[in-house]
N, C-alpha and C positions, 0 to 999 in steps of 0.2 A: 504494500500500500504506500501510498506518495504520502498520507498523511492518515491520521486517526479522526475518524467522523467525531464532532462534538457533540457529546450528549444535549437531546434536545433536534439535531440534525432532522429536519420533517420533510416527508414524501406525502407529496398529495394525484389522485387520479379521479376524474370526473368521467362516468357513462352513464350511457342509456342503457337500460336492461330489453337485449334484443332475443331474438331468436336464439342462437347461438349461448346464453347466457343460462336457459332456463334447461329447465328440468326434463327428462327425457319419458317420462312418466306421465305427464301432463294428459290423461286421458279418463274418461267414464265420468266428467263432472271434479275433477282434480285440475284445479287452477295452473296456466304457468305461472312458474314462479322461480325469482335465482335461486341456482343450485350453489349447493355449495362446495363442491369440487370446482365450478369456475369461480366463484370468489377465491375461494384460494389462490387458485392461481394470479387471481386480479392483485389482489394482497402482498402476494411474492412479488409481483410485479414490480408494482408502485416500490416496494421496501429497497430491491433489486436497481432501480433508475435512482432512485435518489443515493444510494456509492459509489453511483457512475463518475465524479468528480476528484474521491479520493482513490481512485486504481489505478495504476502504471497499465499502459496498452497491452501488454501483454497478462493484466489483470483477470478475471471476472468475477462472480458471487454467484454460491449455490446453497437453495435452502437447505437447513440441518434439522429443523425443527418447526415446528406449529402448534399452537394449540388455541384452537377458536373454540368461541360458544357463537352457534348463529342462533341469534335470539328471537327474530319476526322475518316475514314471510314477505318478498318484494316483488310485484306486478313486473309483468310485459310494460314496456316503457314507459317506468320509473326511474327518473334519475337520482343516481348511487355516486357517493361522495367517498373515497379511501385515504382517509390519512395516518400515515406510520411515522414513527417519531424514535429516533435511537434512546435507547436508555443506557446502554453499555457497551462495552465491549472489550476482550482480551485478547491477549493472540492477536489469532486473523478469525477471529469470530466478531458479530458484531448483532446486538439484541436489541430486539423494535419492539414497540408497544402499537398496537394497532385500536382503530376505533373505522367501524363502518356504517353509514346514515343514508338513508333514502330521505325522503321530502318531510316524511312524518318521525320518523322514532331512529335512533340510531339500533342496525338490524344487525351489529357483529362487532364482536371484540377479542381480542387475546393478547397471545404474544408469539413472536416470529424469531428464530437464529438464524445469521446466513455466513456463510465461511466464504473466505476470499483463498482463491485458486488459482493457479501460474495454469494457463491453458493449456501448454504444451504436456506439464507430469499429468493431466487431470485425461487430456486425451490418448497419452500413454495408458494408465490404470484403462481406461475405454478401452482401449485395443488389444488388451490381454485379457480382456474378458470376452473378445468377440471371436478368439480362434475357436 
């Protein structure tokens, strides 16, 4: 890393909850509705862009850990606000507190670890596991 995120360091992303978002289930009178395996990802995401500033190019970030409570249930295009905020970090670890809001209630929270990786040993470990 070029430098250590300061606690506090915030990630924000703004979507509409589209197709692509909801649930795969959505059938017999069962609402779409975000799933929560793509929030996650959503959550990775945003945590992931905002240490895009403290990584040397040959950098990246891979999550190590999650743990959400998704607490309410978000319509087909509602929009969904992610913001992740560092709380720590040691090593090449680096720990986010998350909060997630639609228009009415905030729908998710926890917390996130994401390990900073040199590409080239990370796609080596890859390529010994693909013979």
């Amino acid at each position: 890393m070029k430098s250590k995120p300061r606690i506090g360091t915030a990630g924000e992303m703004k979507f509409t909850v589209a197709q692509e978002h909801v649930i795969d289930f959505a059938s017999g009178g069962m609402p779409a509705v975000l799933s929560t395996p793509r929030l996650v990802a959503l959550v990775e995401r945003t945590a992931r862009e905002s240490l895009y500033p403290f990584l040397h190019n040959h950098e990246r970030t891979v999550g190590a850990e999650i743990e959400i409570r998704h607490l309410a249930p978000t319509p087909l295009g509602q929009a969904v606000t992610i913001s992740t905020r560092v709380i720590g970090s040691e090593g090449r670890t680096v720990d986010f507190q998350f909060e997630v809001r639609d228009a009415h209630e905030v729908i998710a929270r926890g917390l996130h670890k994401r390990a900073v990786i040199s590409v080239e040993s990370f796609a080596k470990r890859v390529a010994r596991k693909a013979v």
